[in-house]
N, C-alpha and C positions, 0 to 999 in steps of 0.2 A: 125342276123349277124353270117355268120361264121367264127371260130376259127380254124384254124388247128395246133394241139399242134407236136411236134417236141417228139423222143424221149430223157426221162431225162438221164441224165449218172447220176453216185453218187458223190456228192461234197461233198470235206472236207475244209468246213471252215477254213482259218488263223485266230490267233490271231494276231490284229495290239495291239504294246505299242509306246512309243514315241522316240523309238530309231532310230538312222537314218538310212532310208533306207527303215524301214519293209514294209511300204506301196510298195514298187517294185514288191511285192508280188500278185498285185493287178493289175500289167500291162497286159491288153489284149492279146491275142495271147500265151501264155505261153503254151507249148503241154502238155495236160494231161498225167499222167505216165504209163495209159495202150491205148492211143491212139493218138499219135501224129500231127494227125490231125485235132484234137479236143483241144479247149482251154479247160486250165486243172480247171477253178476258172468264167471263165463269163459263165452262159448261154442268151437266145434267145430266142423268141416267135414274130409273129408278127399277123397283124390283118388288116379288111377292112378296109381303110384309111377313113379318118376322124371318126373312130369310139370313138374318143373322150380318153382322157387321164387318165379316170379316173378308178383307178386300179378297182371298179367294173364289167369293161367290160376285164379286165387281163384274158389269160387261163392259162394252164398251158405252164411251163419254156420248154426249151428241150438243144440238144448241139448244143453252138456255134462254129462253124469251123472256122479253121482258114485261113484265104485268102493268096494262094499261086501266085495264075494268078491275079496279079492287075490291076485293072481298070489305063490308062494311067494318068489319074489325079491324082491316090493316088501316095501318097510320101513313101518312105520306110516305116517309122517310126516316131513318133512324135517327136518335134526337141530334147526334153531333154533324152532320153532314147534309149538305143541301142539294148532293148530287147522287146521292146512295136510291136506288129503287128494285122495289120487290121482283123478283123472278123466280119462273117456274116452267110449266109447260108451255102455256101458251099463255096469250093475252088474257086473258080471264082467269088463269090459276086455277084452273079445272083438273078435277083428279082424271089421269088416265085409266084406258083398260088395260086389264089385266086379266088373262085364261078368260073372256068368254064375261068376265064379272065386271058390270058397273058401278064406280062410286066405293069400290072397298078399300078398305086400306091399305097402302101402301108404306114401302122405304125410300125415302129419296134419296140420292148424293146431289152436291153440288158441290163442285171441284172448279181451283183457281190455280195457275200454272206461272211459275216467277223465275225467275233468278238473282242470286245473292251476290251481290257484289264482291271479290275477292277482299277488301278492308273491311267489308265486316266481320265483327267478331259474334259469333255464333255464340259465344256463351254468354252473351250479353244484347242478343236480339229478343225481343219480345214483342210483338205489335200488339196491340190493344185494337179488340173486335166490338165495336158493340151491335145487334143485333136482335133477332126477333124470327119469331117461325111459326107456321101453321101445321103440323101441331106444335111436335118438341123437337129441340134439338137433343138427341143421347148422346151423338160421343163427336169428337173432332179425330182425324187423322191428319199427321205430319210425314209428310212422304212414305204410306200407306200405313206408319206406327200410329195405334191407339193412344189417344192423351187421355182417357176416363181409366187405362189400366195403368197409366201414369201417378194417377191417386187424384181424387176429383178436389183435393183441397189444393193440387199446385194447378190448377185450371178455375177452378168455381164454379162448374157449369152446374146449374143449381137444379139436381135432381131430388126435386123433393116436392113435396104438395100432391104427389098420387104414386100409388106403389105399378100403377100402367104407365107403360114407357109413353103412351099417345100423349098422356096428360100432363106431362112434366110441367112446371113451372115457365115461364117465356113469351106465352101465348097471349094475347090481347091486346085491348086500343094501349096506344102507349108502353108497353110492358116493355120498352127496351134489355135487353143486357148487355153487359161488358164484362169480358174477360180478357187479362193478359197472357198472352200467347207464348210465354217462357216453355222451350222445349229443349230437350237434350239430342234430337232428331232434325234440325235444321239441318241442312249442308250446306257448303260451298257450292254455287253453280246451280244448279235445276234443284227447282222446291214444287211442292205442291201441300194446298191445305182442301180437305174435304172434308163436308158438313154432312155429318150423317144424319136425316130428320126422317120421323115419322110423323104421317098422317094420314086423319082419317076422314069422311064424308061431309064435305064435298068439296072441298079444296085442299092445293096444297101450294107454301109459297114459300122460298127465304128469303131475308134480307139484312145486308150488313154493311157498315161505313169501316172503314180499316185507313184511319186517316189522322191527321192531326199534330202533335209534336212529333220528335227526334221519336223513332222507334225502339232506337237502343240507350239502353241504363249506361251510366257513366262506368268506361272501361278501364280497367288500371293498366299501366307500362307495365309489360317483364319485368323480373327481378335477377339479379346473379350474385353468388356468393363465392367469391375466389379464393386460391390457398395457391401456396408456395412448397413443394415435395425437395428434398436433395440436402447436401451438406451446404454450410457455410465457408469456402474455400475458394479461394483462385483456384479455376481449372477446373473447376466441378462443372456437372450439366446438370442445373435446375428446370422441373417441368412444372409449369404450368396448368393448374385446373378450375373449375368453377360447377357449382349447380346453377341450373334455368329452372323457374319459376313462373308462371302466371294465374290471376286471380282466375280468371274465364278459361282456362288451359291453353289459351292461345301458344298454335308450335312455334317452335322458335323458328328463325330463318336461320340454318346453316350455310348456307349459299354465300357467294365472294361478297355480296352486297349484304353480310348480316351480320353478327354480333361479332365484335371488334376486342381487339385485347393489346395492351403495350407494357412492355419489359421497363420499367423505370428506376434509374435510381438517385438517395438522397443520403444527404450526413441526418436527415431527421427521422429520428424512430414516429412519427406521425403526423405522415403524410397520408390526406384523403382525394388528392384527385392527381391525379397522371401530368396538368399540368404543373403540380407545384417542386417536379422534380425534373429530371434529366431525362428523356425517353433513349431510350438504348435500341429497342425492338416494335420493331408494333405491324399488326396485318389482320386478318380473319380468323376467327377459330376452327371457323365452318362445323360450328355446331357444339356441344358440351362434350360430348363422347371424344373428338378430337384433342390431338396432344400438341401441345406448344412447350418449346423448349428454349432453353436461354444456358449458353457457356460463359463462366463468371471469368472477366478478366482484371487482368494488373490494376487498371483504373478503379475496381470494384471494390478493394482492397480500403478498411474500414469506412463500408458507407455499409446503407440497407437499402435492398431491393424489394421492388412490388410489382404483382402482378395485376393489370390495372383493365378491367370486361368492361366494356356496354354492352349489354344484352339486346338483341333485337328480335323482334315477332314479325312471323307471316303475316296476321292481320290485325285487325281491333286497334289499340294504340301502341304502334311499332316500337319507338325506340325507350330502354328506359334508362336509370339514371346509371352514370359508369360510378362501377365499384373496385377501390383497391382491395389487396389483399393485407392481412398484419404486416410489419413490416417483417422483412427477412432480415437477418446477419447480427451484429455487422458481418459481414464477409473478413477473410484473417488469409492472409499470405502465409503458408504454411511450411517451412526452412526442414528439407528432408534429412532425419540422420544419418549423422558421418560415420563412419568406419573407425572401429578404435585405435590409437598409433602405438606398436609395439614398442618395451622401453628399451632405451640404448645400454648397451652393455659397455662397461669403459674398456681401454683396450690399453696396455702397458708398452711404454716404450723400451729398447735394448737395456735401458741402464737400470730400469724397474728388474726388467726381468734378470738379469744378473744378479742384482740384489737378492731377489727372492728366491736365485736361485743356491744363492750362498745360505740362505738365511735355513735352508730344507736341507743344504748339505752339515751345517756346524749343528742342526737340532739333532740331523741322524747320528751323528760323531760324540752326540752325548750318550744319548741312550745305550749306543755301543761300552762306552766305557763304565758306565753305572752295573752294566749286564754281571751276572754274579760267575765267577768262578766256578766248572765244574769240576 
């Protein structure tokens, strides 16, 4: 199979965060700053058609142009966006050659290269695409993973209306679509999304606005749930533990700036926040696996202890709410037993024992004379 690679221009990645709008940054057609008819963010490649999807037959990228001369079907722009424009090969959306053959069909990519801001939270990014292709779009790639074997009902992409990939649904004046971009394949740091299309004679184009509100769905805080291990005693060593939680699996930060924990104590069997008592302990966990420990002293002695998390996240919405633990105790000073005291035995003074010793001589002096005659 051959490839013919396009040349590359140099792309400089955006960073997308969740502020409104940034993703606009990302709409097709946008003139690059040293060549205006060149999009400045997607490039292009395409390939023998049906040579299959899958990025091992990919070559390399090169420039996507921007389409000035439109094909009478295509629309300005995609309906939400005023700055979103068609791109392809060249200024007229001409199919290229391929082995020797003119005007046959082909595969196109069209690939956009970004970066994710470290605060957002990936299981809760989803940018909404809407969009349009000469011919169909089949399948989207998330940093080079297929989202059509992701199941076409968490994407939408609407294969249907011809059982040939050329024909799919998509195509025509106005025929916008939109799809939310929910993927389990975003990462932190370098992203890339690629549009796989097929088309056939005599043109080929995409075009898409990736623009509009907050990209990401509302993210929840971490959660943590703590407990108290050990006896109830002065002198004992209580550890400390908790489970991390989050809705989007955002990791936790273990790190010295992350989820925080404090030793507290109170005369009240229910207390819910760390400030309504005594804080005794307090510093980082550095993480849930980590062990935090507290030695119960004299002062501790009938109150209850808790052990008192805020959990904190890597990204998405960092801090969540602090959780105490049940209460512990009360704690109980614990009085170790004594040794048993042997009893005294009395002891007879000279004049007892004189006595008693008269008292053994006049019983023996009986017996003797009772004793019978032999």
């Amino acid at each position: 199979m051959a490839v013919c690679a396009l040349p590359a221009q140099a792309q400089s990645p955006v960073t997308i965060d969740c502020s409104p709008n940034s993703l606009a940054q990302l709409n097709t057609g946008q003139p690059s700053a040293s060549n205006p008819a060149i999009d400045g963010r997607w490039r292009f490649q395409y390939l023998a058609a049906y040579a299959g999807s899958s990025p091992a037959n990919w070559g390399s990228f090169g420039d996507a142009a921007i389409v000035t001369s439109r094909n009478a079907s295509w629309t300005s722009t995609p309906a939400n966006s005023s700055t979103a424009q068609w791109i392809g090969l060249n200024a007229w959306g001409g199919q290229p050659y391929i082995d020797g053959a003119n005007f046959g069909n082909i595969d196109g990519l069209f690939q956009v290269q970004f970066n994710l801001d470290p605060s957002v939270s990936l299981g809760s990014f989803q940018p909404s695409m809407t969009y349009s292709a000469d011919n169909s779009v089949v399948d989207i790639f998330i940093n080079g993973q297929s989202q059509l074997a992701r199941g076409a009902g968490t994407w939408g992409l609407p294969q249907a209306g011809s059982a040939n990939q050329f024909g799919y649904n998509g195509f025509g004046s106005s025929r916008w679509l939109t799809i939310a971009m929910a993927s389990p394949d975003w990462q932190a740091g370098a992203n890339t999304i690629t549009v796989y299309v097929k088309s056939g004679n005599p043109a080929m184009g995409f075009a898409a606005a990736i623009a509009g509100a907050n990209a990401c769905t509302a993210n929840e805080a971490p959660s943590a749930i703590p407990a108290v291990n050990g006896q109830p005693e002065v002198g004992q060593t209580l550890t400390g533990s908790y489970s991390y939680a989050d809705t989007e699996t955002d990791p936790e930060d273990g790190s010295t700036a992350g989820t925080r924990y404090q030793w507290v104590r109170s005369a009240n069997a229910d207390l819910t926040q760390a400030a309504q008592g005594t804080v005794l302990q307090s510093g980082n966990t550095m993480g849930a696996s980590g062990t935090v420990t507290y030695t119960t002293q004299a002062a501790d002695d009938k109150a209850y202890l808790y052990y008192c998390v805020t959990p904190v996240a890597q990204r998405g919405t960092l801090v969540g709410a602090e959780v105490c633990s049940a209460a512990f105790g009360p704690i109980k000073t614990t009085t170790p037993p004594q040794p048993a005291t042997p009893k005294a035995v009395p002891l007879l003074d000279i004049w007892a024992l004189l006595g008693l010793s008269g008292l053994v001589a006049g019983w023996g002096l009986a017996r003797a004379r009772k004793r019978p005659q032999a």
